[in-house]
C-alpha positions as CSV (number, residue, x, y, z in Angstrom):
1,X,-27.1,6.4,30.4
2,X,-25.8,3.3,32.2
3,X,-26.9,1.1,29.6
4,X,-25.3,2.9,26.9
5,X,-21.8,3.3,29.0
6,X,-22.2,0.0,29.9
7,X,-22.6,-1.4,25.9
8,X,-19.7,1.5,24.8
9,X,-17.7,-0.1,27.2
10,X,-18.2,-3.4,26.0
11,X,-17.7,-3.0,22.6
12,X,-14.4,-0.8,23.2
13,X,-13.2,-3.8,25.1
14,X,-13.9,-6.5,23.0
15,X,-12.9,-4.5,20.1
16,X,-9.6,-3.2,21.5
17,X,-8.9,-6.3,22.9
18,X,-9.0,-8.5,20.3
19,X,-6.7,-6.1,18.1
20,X,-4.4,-5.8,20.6
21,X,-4.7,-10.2,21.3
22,X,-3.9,-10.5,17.2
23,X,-1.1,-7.7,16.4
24,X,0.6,-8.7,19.9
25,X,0.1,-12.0,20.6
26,X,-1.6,-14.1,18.2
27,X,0.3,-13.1,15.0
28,X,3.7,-13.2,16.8
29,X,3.1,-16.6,17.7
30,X,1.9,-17.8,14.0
31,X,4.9,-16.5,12.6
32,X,7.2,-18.2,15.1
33,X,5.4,-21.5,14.8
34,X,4.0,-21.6,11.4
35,X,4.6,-21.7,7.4
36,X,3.0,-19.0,5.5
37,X,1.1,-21.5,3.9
38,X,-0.3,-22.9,7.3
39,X,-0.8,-19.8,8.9
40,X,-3.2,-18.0,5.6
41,X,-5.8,-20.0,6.4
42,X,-6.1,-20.3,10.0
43,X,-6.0,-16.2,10.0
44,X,-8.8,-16.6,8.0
45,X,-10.4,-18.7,10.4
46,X,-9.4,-16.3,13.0
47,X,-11.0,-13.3,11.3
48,X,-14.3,-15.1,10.1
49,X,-14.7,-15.6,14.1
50,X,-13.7,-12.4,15.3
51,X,-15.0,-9.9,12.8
52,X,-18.9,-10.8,13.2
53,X,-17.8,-9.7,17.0
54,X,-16.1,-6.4,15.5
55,X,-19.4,-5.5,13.9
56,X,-21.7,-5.8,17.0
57,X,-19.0,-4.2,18.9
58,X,-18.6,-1.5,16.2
59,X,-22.6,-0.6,16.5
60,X,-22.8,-1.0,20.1
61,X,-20.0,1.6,19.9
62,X,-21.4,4.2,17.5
63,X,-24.9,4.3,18.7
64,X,-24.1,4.0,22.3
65,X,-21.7,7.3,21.5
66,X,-24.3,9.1,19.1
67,X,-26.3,8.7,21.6
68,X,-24.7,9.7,24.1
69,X,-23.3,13.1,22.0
70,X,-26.9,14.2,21.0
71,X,-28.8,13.5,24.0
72,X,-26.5,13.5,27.7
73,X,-24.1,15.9,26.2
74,X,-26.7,17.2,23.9
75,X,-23.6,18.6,21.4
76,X,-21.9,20.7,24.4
77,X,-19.0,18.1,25.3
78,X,-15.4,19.1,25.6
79,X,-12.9,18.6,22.8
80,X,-12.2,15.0,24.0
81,X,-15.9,13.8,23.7
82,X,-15.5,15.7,19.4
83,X,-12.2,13.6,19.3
84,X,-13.7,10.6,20.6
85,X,-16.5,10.9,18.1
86,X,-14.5,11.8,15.4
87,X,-11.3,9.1,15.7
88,X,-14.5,6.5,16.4
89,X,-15.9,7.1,13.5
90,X,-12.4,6.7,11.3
91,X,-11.7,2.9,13.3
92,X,-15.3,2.2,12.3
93,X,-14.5,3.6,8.6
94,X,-10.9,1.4,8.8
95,X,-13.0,-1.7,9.6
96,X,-15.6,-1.6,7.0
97,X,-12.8,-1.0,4.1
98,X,-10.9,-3.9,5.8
99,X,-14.2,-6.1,6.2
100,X,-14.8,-5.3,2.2
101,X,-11.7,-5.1,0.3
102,X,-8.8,-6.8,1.8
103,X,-10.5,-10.0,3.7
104,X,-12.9,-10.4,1.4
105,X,-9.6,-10.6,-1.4
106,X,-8.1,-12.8,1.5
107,X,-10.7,-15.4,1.4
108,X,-10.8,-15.4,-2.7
109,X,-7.3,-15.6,-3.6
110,X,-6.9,-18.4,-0.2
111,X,-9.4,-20.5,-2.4
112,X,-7.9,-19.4,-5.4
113,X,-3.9,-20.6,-4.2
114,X,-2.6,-17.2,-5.3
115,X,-0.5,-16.9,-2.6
116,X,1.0,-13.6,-3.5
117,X,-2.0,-11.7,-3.3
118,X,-3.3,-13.7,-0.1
119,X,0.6,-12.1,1.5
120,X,-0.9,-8.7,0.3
121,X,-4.1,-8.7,1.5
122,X,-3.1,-10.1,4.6
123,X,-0.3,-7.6,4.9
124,X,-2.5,-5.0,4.3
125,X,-5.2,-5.9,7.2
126,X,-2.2,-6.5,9.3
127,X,-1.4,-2.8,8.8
128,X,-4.8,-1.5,9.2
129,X,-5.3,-3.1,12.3
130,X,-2.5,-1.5,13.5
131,X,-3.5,1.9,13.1
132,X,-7.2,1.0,14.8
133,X,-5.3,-0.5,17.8
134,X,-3.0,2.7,17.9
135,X,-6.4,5.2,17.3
136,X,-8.5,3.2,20.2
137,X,-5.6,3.1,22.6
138,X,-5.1,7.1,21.8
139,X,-9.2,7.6,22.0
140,X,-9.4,5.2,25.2
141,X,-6.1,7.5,26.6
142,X,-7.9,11.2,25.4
143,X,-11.4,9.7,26.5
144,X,-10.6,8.9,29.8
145,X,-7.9,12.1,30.5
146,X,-11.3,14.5,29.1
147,X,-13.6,12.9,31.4
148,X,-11.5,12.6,34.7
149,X,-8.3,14.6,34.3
150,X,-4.8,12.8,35.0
């Protein structure tokens, strides 16, 4: 069981952390200091180096909590263990749809110079990753309160 925690864990965090890092920090800081027509790209950049880690994370995630749902738990967890499942699995859904419809249109249309549709699709993977940063925080938050109490 250790092992799994331990690569649950790690995904969560790297995960998490690098949504919270790009909607907080990183994107703030493009918009302050770049053009749109600077900043396309290097997002580009930034999610063709982050979202390989997303994957791994993503699987590390899954079967770590599969896992641990069919065989420690074996099914009987509390609520928080069905809403960590069930939240995880929509962030995981989120990701693929943004990994195959928006970035892949984001990298197309960059090459392409249709900058309108590269402000869409970027708009729209900003938006997405919004809503998995607010779902993991609210899992990590539900998680944590169904496991230990307050």
């Amino acid at each position: 069981m250790s092992i799994a925690l331990t690569l649950h864990l790690l995904g969560v965090i790297v995960w998490i952390g690098g949504m919270f890092f790009a909607h907080m920090v990183l994107r703030p800081a493009l918009n302050k200091q770049l053009e749109p027509h600077q900043r396309m790209p290097l997002l580009l950049s930034v999610f063709d180096g982050f979202f390989p880690w997303v994957w791994i994370a993503v699987i590390a995630i899954l079967a770590s909590g599969y896992w641990a749902l069919f065989t420690v738990y074996d099914t009987e967890g509390g609520v928080w263990l069905y809403f960590m499942t069930v939240v995880g699995s929509l962030m995981a859904a989120i990701f693929v749809f943004i990994y195959s419809l928006p970035y892949h249109q984001l990298g197309v249309a960059l090459k392409r110079g249709e900058m309108p549709k590269v402000v869409a699709s970027i708009t729209l993977i900003r938006q997405l990753i919004l809503v998995n940063l607010i779902l993991g925080l609210l899992v990590t938050v539900v998680a944590i309160i169904g496991k230990y109490g307050l």
